[in-house]
C-alpha distance (Angstrom), angle and dihedral (degrees) to the residues before:
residue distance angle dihedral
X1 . . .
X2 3.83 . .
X3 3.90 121.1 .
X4 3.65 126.9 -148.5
X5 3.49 115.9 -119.1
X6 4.09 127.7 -159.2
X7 3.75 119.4 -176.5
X8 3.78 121.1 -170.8
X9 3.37 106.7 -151.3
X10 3.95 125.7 -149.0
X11 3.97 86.7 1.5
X12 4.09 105.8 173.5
X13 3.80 105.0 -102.1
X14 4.16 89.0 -132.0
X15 4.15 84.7 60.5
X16 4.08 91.0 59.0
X17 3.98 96.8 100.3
X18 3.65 100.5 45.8
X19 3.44 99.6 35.3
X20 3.77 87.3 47.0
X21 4.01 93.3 52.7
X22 3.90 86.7 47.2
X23 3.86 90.6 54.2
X24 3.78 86.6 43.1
X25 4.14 82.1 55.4
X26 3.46 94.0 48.6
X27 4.70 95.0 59.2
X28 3.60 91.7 -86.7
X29 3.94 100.5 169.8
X30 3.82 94.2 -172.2
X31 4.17 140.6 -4.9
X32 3.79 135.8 -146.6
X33 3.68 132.6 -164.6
X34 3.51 121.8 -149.9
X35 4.28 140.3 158.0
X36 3.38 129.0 -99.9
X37 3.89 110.7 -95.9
X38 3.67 117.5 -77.7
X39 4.22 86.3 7.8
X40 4.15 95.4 88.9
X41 3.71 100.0 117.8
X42 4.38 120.0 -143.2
X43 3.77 107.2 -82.9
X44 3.66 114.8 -106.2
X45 3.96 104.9 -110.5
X46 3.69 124.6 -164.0
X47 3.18 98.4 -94.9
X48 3.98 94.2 58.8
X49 3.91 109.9 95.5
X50 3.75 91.4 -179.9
X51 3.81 126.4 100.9
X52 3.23 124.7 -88.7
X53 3.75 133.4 -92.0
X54 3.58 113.6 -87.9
X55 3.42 113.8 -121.5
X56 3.48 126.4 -102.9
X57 3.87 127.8 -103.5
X58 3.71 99.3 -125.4
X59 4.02 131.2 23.1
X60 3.94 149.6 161.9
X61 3.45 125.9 -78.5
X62 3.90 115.9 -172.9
X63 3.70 120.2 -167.5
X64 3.31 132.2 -172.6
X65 4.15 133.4 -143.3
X66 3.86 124.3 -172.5
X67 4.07 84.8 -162.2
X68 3.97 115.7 13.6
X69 3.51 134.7 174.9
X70 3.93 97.4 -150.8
X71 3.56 99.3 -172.4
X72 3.93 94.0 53.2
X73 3.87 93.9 42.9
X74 3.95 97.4 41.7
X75 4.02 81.8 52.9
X76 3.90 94.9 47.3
X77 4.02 84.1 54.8
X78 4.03 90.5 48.1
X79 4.26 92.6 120.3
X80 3.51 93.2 52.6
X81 3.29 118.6 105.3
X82 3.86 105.8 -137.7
X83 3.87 137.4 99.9
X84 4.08 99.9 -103.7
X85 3.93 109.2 -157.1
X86 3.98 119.1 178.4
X87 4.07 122.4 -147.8
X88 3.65 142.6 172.2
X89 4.16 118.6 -119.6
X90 3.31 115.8 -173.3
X91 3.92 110.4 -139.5
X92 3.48 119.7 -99.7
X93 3.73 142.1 -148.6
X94 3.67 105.1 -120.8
X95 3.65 103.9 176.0
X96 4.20 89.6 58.3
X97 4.14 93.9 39.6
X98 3.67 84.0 51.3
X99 3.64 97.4 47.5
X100 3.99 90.0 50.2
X101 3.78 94.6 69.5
X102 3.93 86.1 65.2
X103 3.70 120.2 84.3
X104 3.90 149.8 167.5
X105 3.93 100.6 -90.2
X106 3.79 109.3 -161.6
X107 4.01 110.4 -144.9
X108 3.44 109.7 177.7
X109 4.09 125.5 -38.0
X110 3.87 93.4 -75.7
X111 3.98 96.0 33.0
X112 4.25 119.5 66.9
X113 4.00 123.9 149.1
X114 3.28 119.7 -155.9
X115 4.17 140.8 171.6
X116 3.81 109.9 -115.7
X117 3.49 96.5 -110.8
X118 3.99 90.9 55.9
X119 3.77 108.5 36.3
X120 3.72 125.8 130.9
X121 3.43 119.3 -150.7
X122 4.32 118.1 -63.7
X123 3.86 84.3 21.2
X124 4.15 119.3 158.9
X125 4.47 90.6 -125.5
X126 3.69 98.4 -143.5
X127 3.67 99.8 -178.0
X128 3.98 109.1 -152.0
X129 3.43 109.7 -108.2
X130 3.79 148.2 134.8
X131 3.90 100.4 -65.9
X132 3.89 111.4 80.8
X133 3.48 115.6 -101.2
X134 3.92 130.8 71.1
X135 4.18 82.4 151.5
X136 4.04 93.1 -112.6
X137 3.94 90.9 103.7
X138 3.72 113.8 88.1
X139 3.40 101.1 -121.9
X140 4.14 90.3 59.0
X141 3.52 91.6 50.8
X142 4.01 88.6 51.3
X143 3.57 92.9 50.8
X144 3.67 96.1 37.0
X145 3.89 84.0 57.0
X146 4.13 86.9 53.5
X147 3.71 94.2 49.1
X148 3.77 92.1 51.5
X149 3.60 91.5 47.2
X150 3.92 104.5 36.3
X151 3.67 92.5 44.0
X152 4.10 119.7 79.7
X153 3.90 106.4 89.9
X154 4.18 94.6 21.5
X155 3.66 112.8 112.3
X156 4.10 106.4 -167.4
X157 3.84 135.5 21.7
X158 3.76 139.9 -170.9
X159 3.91 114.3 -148.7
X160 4.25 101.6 -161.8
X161 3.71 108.0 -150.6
X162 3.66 94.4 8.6
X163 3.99 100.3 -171.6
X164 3.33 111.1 173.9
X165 3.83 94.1 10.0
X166 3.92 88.7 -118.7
X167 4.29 89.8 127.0
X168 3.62 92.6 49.3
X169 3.58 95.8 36.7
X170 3.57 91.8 52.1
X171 3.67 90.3 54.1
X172 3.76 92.5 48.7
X173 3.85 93.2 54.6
X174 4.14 87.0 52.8
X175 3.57 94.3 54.9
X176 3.50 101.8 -94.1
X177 4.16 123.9 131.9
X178 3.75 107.7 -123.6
X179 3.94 146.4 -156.1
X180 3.80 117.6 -171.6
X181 4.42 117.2 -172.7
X182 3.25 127.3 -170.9
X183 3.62 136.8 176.3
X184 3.70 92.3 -153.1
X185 3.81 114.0 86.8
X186 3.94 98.9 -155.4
X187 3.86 92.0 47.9
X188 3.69 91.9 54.8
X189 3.97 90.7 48.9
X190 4.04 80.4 54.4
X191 3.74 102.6 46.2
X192 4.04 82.8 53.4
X193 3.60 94.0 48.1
X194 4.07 87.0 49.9
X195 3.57 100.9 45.3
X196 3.73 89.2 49.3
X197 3.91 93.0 54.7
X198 4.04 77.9 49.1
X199 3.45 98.4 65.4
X200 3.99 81.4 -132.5
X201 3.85 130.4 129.3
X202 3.80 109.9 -128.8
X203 3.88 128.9 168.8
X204 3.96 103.0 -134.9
X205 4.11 121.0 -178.8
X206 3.20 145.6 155.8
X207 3.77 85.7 -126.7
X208 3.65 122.2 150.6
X209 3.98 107.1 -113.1
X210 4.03 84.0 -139.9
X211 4.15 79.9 57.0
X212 4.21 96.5 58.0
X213 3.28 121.2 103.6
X214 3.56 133.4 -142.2
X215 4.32 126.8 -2.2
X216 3.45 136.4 -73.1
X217 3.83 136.0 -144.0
X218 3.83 91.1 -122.8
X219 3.93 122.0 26.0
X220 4.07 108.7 -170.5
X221 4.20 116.5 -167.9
X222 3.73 106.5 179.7
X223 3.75 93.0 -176.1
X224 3.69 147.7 122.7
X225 3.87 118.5 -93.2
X226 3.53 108.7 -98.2
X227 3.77 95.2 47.3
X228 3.77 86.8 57.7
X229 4.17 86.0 46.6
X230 3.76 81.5 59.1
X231 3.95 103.1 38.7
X232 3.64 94.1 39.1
X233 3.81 94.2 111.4
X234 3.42 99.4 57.4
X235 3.66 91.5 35.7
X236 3.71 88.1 58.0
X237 4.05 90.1 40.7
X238 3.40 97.5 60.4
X239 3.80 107.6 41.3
X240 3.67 107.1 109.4
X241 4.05 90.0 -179.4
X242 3.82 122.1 -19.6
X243 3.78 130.2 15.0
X244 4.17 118.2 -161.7
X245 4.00 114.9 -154.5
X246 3.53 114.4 -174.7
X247 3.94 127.0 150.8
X248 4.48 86.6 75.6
X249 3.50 117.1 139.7
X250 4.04 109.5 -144.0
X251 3.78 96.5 -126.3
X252 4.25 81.1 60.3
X253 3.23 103.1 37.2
X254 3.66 96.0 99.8
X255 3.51 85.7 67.2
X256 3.44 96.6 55.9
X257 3.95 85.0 46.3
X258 3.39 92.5 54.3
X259 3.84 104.3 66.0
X260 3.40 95.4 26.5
X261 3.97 104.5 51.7
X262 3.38 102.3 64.2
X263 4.06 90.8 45.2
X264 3.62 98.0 52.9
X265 3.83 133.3 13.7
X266 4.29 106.9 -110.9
X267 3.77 106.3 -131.7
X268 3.87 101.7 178.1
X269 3.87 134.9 21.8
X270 3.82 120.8 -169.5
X271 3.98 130.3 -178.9
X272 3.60 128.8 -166.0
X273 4.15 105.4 -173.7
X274 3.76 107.0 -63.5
X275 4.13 93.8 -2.3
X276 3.73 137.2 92.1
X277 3.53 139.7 -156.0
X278 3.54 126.9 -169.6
X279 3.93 129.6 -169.5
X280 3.85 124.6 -162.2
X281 3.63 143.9 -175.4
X282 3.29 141.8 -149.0
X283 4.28 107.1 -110.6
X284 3.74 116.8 -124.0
């Protein structure tokens, strides 16, 4: 099945509601906004403590029409000032284009995540979910590569911020005894779900890290700079041995460096394009 698609283009942002109710009135199934070419601004990450980007004056608004006389409904939208440009878009299977973006990742010999509909045998099944981690990111892979090489002859580890549960889970599958926090609800509920489908006992909470007790051989913090700036006490606190950082941007990873450094003594750094990872250890 083909949809028809009508994009108003440079429509005044202060016309959205009506002109969305009138394309609503016309069979409109469905509407997207969207900016003007060259106008999208950078998305706000976590890390930004700014305001947001104020909107822009003028947009795109795409609608689209299972059955659509053009001529009648480009003539109905005649006083609005906006460029109006018909196209054909074939229908798509979202569920399988979705699924393709997810495949076996091969850590090390011993280590591979996969999806659950793509998993070879002795896979980690990461199932793709709202907690951060399906181990495609950089900053996984890094500290994927850390757990795998960190962990024969640790007992215990702490995975700070645990997303997905992939650290943790990880750790689990090498032997390791594992707690995974979270401050995020719905990624708890999935590092459960995944460390269930793992066969694998892990210790997931919405626990405060400020609120654990005690060390651990192997303290993993897959998380963006200033939220290590602002967990670094605990961080340092309750690393028995090593501590993995991953999630650092280079242009911050001097701040990272510079609570961290004189705490602990840095033993490896790894970067992967824009991304840094950053191994310490406890001094003697």
């Amino acid at each position: 099945m083909a949809w028809h698609e009508l994009a108003l283009v440079g429509l005044r942002r202060s016309l959205l509601t009506p002109t969305s109710k009138r394309l609503f009135a016309a069979g409109a199934v469905g509407l997207q906004e969207d900016h003007l070419p060259g106008q999208a601004p950078e998305p706000q990450q976590p890390w930004d403590t700014g305001p947001p980007p104020k909107p822009t004056l003028r947009m795109v608004v795409r609608a689209w029409f299972e059955d659509a006389d053009q001529g009648a409904i480009t003539a109905s939208l005649s006083d609005v000032e906006a460029t109006v440009v018909w196209s054909t878009v074939d229908e798509v299977n979202w569920e399988t284009q979705w699924r393709a973006h997810f495949k076996p990742i091969r850590i090390s010999h011993r280590l591979t995540i996969a999806p659950p509909w793509d998993a070879p045998a002795g896979a980690l099944i990461i199932e793709p979910g709202q907690g951060f981690g399906t181990g495609a990111h950089p900053t996984t892979q890094m500290a994927l590569a850390e757990v795998d090489r960190l962990a024969d002859g640790l007992q215990t580890t702490i995975d700070v911020g645990c997303g997905s549960g992939i650290l943790a889970i990880a750790a689990a599958r090498l032997g390791l005894q594992t707690v995974g926090v979270d401050v995020e609800e719905p990624a708890i509920r999935d590092a459960i779900a995944n460390a269930k489908q793992n066969g694998v006992l892990c210790d997931f909470s919405t626990t405060l890290a400020s609120d654990l007790p005690g060390t651990a051989d192997l303290v993993l913090g897959n998380l963006h700079a200033e939220l290590i700036v602002m967990l670094a006490d605990d961080l340092i606190r309750l690393t028995g041995n090593y501590l993995v950082l991953a999630g650092i941007l280079a242009e911050r990873e001097h701040k990272v460096r510079r609570v961290m450094d004189p705490a602990l003594a840095l033993i490896q750094r790894v970067q992967d394009g824009e991304w840094v990872g950053l191994t310490y250890q406890v001094r003697p």
